[in-house]
C-alpha positions as CSV (number, residue, x, y, z in Angstrom):
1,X,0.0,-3.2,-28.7
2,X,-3.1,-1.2,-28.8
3,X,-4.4,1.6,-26.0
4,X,-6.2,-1.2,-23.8
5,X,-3.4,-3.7,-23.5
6,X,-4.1,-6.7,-26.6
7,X,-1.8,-7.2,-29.1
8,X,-2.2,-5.0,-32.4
9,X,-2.7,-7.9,-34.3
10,X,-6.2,-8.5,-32.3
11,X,-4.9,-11.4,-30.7
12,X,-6.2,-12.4,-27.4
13,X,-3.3,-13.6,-25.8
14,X,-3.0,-12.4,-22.1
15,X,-0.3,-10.3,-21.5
16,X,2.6,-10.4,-18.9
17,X,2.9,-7.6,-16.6
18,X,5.4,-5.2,-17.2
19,X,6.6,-4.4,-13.9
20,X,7.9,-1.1,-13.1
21,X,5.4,0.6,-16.2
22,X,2.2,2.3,-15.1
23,X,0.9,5.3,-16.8
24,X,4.2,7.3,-16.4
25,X,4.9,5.0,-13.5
26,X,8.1,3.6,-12.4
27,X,10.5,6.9,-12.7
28,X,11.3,6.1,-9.0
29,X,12.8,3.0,-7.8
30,X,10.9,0.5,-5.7
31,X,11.9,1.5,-2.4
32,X,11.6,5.2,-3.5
33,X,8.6,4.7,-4.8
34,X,7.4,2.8,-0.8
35,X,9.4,5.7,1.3
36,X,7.3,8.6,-0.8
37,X,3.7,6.9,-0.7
38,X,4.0,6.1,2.5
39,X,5.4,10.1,3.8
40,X,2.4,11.4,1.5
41,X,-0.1,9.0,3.8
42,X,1.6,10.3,7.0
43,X,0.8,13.9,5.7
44,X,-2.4,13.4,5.9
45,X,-2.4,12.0,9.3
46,X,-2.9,8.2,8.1
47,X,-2.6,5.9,11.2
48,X,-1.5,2.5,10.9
49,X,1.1,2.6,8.2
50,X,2.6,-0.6,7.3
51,X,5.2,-1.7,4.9
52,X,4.6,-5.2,3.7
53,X,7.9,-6.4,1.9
54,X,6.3,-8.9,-0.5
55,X,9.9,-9.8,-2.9
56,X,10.4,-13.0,-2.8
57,X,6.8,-14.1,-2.2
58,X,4.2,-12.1,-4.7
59,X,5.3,-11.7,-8.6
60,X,3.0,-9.0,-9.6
61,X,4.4,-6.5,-6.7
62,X,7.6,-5.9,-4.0
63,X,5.7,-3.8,-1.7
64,X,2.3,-3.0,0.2
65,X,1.6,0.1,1.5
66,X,-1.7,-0.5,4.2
67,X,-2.8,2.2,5.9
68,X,-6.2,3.7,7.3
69,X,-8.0,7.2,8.1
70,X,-10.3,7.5,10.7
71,X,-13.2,8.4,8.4
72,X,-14.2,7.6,4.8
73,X,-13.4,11.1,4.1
74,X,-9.8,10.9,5.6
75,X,-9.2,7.9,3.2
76,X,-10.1,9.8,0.1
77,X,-7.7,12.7,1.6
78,X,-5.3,10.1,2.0
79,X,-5.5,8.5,-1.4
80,X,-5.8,12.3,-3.6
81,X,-2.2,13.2,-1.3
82,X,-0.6,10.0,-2.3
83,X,-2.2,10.8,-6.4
84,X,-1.2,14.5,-6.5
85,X,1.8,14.1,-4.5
86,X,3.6,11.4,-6.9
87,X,1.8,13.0,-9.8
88,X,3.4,16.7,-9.0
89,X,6.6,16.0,-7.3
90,X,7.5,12.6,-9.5
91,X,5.4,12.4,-12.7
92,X,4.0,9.1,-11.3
93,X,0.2,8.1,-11.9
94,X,-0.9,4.1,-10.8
95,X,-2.1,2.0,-13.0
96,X,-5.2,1.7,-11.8
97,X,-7.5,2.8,-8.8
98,X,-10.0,0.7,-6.9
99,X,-12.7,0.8,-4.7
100,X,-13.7,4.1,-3.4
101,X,-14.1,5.9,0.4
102,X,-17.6,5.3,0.4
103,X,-16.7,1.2,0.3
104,X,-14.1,1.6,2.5
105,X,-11.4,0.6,1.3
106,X,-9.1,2.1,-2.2
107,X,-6.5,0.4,-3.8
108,X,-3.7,2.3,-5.7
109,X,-1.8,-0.3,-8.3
110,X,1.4,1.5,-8.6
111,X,2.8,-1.7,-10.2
112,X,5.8,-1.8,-7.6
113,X,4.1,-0.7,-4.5
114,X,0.0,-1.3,-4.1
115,X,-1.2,1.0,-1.9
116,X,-4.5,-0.3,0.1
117,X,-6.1,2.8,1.9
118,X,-9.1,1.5,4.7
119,X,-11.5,2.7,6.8
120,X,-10.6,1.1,10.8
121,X,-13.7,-1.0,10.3
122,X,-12.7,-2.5,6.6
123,X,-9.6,-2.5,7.4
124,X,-10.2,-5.0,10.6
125,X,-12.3,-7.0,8.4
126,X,-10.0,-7.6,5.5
127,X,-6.8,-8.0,7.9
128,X,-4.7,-7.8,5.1
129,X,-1.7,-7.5,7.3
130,X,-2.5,-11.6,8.6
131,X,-2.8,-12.7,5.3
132,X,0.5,-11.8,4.8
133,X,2.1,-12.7,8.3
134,X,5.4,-14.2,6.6
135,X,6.1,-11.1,4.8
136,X,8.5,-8.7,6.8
137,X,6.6,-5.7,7.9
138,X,7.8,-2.2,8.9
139,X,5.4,-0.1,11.1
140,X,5.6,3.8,10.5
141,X,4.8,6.5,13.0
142,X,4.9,7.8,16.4
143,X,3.4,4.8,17.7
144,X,6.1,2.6,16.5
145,X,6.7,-0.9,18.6
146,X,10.2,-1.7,20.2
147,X,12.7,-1.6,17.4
148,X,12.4,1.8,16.5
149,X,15.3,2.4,14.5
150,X,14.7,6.0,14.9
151,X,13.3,7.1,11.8
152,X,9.7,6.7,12.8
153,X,9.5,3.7,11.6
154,X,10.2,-0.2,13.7
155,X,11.6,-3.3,11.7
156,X,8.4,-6.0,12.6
157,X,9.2,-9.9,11.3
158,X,5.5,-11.0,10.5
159,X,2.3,-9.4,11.0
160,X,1.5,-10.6,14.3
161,X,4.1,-8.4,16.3
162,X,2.7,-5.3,16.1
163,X,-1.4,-7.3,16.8
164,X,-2.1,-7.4,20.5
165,X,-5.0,-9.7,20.3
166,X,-4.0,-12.8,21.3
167,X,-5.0,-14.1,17.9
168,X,-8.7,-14.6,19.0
169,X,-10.0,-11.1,17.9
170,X,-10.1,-9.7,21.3
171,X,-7.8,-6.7,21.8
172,X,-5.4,-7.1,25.0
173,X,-5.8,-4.3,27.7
């Protein structure tokens, strides 16, 4: 295997994912891996955390990690904690980055956790969490719905639970 991924022989055959090896990734166990992106978003004051537990219904991934900052400037704070954090305290780097604060929306590939950082306004239009409604869901913070198991963070079956908008787009008040 060569530095970008192809075989050494030149050959052009794609290449299965090996799960659980970034760039010095994968040190930390899955649910580690969730537990410590997701306290590194809440230290910089992310809102919205959600756990997407995708086993059993993506190959390339176990979890999601979607959060948001209020500003495009609060995502990239969000996304460089998360970077330094694992890169400092764990030797962990993702495999790749996407997207950028300025588009609204960053994606962190850490092979067993993706990490999708938004803006409020990408993140609504994307609504990543109702694309994946049949994957169980924990919500993290102080704003946690009924189920809070007391750790800050509430046991949610679907993504619809913690959405009150009827499913029309229009916010209950």
């Amino acid at each position: 295997m060569n530095a970008a991924g192809t075989p050494a022989d030149g050959g052009a055959q794609p290449l299965a994912r090996e799960r659980g090896r970034g760039q010095r990734a994968g040190t930390l166990p899955p649910e580690r891996l969730l537990r410590e992106i997701a306290r590194y978003a809440d230290d910089k004051k992310a809102i919205d955390i959600v756990e997407l537990d995708l086993r059993g219904v993506l190959g390339y991934t176990d979890y999601f990690v979607v959060c948001s900052g209020n500003t495009a400037r609060q995502a990239k704070a969000i996304h460089d904690g998360i970077l330094e954090g694992l890169k400092r305290d764990h030797d962990t780097l993702p495999r790749r980055v996407e997207g950028s604060a300025d588009t609204g929306w960053i994606l962190m590939d850490y092979l067993d956790v993706v990490v999708h950082v938004f803006t409020p306004q990408t993140r609504e239009f994307y609504r990543l969490e109702r694309l994946w409604g049949e994957a169980p869901a924990r919500v993290r913070g102080e704003d946690a719905p009924a189920g809070d198991r007391g750790d800050g963070a509430a046991e949610v079956r679907g993504v619809d639970a913690p959405v009150a908008d009827g499913g029309d787009g229009a916010a209950e008040h």
